[in-house]
C-alpha positions as CSV (number, residue, x, y, z in Angstrom):
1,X,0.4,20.3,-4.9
2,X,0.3,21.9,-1.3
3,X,2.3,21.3,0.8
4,X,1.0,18.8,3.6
5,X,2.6,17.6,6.7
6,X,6.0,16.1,6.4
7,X,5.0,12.6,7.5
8,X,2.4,12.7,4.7
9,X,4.9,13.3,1.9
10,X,7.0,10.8,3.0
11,X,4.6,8.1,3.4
12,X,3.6,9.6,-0.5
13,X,7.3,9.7,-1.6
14,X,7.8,5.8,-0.4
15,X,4.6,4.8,-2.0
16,X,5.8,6.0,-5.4
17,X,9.1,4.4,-4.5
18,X,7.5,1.4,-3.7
19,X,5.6,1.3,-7.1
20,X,8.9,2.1,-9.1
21,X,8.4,6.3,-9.7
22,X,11.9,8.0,-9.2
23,X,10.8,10.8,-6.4
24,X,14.6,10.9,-5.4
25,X,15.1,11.2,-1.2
26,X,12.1,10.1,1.0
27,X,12.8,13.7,2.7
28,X,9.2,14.8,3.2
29,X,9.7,17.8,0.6
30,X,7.5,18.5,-2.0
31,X,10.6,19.4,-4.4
32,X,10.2,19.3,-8.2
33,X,10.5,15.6,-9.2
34,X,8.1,14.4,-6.4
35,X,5.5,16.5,-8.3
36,X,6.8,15.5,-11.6
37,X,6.3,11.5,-10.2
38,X,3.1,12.4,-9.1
39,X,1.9,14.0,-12.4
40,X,3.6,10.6,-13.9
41,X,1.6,8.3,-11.6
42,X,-1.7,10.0,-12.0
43,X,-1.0,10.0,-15.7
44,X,0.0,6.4,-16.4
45,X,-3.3,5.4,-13.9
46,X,-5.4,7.0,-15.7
47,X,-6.6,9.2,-12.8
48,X,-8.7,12.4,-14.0
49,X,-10.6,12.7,-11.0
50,X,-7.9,13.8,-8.4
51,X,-6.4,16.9,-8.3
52,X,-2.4,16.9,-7.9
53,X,-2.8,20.0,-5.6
54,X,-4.6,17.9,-3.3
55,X,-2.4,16.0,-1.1
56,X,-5.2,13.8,0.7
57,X,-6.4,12.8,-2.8
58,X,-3.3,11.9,-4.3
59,X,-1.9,9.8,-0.9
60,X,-5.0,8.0,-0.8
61,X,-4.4,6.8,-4.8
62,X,-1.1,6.1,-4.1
63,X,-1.7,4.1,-0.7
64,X,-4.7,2.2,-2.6
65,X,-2.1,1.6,-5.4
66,X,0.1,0.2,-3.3
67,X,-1.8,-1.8,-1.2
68,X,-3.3,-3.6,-4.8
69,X,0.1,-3.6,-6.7
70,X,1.8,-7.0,-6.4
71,X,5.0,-5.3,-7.3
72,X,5.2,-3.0,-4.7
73,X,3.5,-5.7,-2.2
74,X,6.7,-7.9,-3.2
75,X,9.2,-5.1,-2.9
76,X,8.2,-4.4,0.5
77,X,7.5,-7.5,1.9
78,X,11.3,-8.2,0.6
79,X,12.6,-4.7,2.5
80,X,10.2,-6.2,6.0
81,X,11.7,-9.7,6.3
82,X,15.2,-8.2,7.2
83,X,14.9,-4.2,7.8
84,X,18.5,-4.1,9.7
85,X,20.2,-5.0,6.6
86,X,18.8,-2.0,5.1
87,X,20.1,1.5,4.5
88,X,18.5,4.5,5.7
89,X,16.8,5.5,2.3
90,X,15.6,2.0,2.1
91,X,14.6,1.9,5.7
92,X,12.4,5.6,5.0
93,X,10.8,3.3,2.0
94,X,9.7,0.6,4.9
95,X,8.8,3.0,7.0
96,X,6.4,4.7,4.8
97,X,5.0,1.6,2.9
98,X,4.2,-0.1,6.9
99,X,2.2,3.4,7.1
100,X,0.5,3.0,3.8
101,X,-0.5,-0.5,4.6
102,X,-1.7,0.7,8.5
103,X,0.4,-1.3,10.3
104,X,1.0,-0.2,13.8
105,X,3.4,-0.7,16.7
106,X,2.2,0.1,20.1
107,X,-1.0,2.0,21.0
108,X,-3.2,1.8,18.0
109,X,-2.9,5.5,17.8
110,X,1.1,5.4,17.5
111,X,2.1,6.7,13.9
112,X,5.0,5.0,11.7
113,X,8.0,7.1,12.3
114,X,9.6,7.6,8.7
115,X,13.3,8.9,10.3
116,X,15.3,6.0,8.6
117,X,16.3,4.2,11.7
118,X,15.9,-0.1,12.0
119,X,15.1,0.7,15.6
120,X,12.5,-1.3,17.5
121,X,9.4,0.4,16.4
122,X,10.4,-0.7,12.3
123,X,11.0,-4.3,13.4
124,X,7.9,-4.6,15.7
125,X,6.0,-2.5,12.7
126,X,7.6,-5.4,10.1
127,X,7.6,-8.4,12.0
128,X,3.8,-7.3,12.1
129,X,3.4,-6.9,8.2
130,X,5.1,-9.8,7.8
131,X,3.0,-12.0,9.5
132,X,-0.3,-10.9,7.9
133,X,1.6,-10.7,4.5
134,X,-0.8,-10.0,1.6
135,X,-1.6,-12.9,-0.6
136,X,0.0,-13.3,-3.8
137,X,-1.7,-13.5,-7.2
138,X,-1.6,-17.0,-7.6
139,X,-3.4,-17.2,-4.1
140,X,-5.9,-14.4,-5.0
141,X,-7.0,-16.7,-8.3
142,X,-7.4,-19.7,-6.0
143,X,-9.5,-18.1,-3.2
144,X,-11.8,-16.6,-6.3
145,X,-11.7,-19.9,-8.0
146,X,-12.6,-21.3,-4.8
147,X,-15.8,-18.5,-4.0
148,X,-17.2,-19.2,-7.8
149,X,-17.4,-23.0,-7.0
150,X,-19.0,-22.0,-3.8
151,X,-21.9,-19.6,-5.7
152,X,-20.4,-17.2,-5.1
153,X,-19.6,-14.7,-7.6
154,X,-16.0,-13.1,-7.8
155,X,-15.3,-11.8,-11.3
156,X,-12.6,-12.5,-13.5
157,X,-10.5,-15.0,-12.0
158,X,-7.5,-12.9,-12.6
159,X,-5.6,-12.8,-9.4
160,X,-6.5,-8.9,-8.6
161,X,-8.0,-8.2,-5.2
162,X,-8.6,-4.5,-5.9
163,X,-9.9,-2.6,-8.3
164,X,-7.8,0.1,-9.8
165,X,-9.8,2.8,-9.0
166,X,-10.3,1.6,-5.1
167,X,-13.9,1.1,-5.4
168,X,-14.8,-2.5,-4.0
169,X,-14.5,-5.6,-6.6
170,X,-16.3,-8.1,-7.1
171,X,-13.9,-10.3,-4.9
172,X,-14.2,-8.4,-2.0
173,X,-18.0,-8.0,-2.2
174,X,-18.1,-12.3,-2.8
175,X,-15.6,-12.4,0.0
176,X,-17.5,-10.3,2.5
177,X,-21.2,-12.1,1.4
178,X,-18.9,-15.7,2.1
179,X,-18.1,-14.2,5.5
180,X,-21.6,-12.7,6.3
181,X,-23.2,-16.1,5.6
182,X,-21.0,-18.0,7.6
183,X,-20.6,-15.7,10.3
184,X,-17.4,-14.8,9.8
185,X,-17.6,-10.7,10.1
186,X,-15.8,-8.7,12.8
């Protein structure tokens, strides 16, 4: 893999943490098990079409990953509701899992600092994720259970949001017809 920016290999180091690969430190260095976890992830998802060499390609399949695992979801929603209680390795993993997810503190152009510190910044960036927490699976089934009696057509009623290969499913497409004929779009 190249090397990319060190902010960039953090946020992909915490992502892997997040989904339960063993990277080691979230240090920003591309050392020898981070590329061994990536190889890992890309082989147990099934990913052929992204290049471990390419560090854009890869963060974006482990950010969409993370943002449709329910695992990692739960992990990090845990780590948000009280990130002063964590350690600086754990705090890192925050840190770069409030990136993955876009959360931002500030000016909308202020990026997630991954330094390890519970300062301000982390618990402004938390308290935010926290509040618009992702919905669980059980919630996911109802809302799609809910669209199909509507006419609306979601898929499976499996309690997935995302598809695996971060195209748009077929709950997000019935979600955003709902909100188009209701008015509902930003």
């Amino acid at each position: 893999m190249a090397a990319g920016d060190k902010n960039s290999i953090q946020k992909l180091q915490a992502g892997l943490k997040l989904l339960g690969y063993d990277v080691g430190n979230v240090d920003g260095a591309m050392g020898k098990n981070t590329r061994a976890q990536i190889d890992k992830f890309l082989k147990d998802n099934n990913i052929s079409d992204t290049s471990p060499h390419n560090m854009a390609q890869v963060l974006e399949k482990v950010r969409q990953k993370t943002l449709s695992d329910p695992g990692a979801n739960e992990r990090l929603m845990k780590m948000a509701q009280n990130p002063a209680a964590l350690n600086s390795e754990d705090t890192k993993v925050l840190q770069g899992g409030l990136a993955l997810h876009n959360v931002r503190t500030g000016a909308s152009s202020d990026r997630m600092a991954i330094d390890g510190k519970a300062g301000s910044q982390t618990a402004e960036a938390a308290a935010k994720f926290t509040a618009a927490a992702p919905l669980n699976s059980t919630q996911i089934k109802l809302l799609q259970g809910g669209l199909a009696l509507l006419g609306y057509e979601p898929g499976a009623i499996d309690g997935r949001m995302a598809r695996r290969d971060g195209k748009e499913s077929e709950t997000q497409a019935a979600m955003k017809k709902f909100a188009a004929d209701h008015g509902l779009e930003n």
